[in-house]
C-alpha positions in Angstrom: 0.2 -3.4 10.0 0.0 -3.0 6.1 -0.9 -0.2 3.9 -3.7 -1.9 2.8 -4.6 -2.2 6.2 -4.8 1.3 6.7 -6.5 1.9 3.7 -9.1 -0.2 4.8 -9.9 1.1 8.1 -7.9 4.5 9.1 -9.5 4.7 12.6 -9.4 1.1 13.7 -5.8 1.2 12.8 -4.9 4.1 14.6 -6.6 2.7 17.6 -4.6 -0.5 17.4 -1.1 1.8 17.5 -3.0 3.4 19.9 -3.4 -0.1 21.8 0.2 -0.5 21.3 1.7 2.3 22.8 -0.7 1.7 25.8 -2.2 5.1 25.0 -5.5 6.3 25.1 -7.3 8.9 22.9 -10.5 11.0 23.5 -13.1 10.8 20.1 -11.4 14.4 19.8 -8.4 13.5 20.0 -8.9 10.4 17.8 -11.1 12.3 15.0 -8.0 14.4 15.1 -5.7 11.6 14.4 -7.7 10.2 11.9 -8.3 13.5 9.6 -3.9 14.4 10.0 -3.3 11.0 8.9 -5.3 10.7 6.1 -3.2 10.3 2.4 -4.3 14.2 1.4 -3.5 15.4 4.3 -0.5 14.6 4.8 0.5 14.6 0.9 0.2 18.6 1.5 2.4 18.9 4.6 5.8 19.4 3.5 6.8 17.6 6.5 5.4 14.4 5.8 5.7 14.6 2.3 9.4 15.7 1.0 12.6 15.0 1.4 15.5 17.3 1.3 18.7 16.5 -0.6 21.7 18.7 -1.1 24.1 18.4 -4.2 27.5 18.0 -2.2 29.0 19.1 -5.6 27.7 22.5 -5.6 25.4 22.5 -2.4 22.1 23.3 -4.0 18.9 21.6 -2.2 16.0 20.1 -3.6 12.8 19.1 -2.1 11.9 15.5 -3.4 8.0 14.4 -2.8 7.6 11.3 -1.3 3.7 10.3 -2.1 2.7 9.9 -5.0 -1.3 8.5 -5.2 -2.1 6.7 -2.4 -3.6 3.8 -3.9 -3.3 0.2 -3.2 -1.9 -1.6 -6.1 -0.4 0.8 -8.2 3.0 0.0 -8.6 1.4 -2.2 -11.4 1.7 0.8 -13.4 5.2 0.8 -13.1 6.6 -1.9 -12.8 8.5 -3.7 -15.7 7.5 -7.1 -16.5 10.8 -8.3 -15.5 10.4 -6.2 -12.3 7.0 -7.7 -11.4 8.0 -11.2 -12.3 10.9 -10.7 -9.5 8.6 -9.5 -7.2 6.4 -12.4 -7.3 9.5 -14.9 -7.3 10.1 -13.1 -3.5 7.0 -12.7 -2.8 6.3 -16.7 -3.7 9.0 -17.4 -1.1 7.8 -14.5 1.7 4.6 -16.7 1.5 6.0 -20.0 2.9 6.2 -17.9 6.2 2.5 -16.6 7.3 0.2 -15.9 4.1 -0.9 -13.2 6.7 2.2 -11.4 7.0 1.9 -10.2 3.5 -1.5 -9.3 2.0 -0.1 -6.9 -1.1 -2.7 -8.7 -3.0 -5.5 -7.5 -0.5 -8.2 -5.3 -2.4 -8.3 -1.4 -0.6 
């Protein structure tokens, strides 16, 4: 499962884990999935969206966010040319494999 994947189609995806796990949800139970798993959501919980570190110098702590916009293809903002150059050099050879395996260029 990708990112663009879930982008795509929240539910469907959570009812494929759901699949997975050999679990079963009631629409409830699923509507309640779908609305704590969605990118706003859980950008505003704390606990899904920052990362503690503590300075082992002088032991302060700072809470690092982890999410940033919750789009598909942005890291074309920041990459580097040389950095998105690499990328497609891996990703060239990744694609030998199973062009399904790695849909990054898959419009959201």
């Amino acid at each position: 499962m990708s990112y663009e994947e879930l982008q795509r189609d929240l539910r469907g995806s959570t009812q494929k884990v759901c699949q997975f796990l050999g679990k079963y949800l009631t629409p409830e139970q699923l509507d309640s999935a779908v609305r704590n798993l969605s990118f706003s959501v859980m950008k505003e919980n704390s606990m899904s969206n920052s990362l503690m570190l503590r300075n082992p110098k002088d032991g302060t702590v700072s809470n690092i966010p982890l999410l940033r916009k919750g789009i598909c293809g942005d890291w074309k903002n920041l990459f580097t040319v040389a950095q998105s150059e690499a990328f497609d050099r891996v990703y060239q050879e990744m694609s030998r494999l199973d062009p399904g395996l790695f849909p990054w260029s898959a419009r959201c």
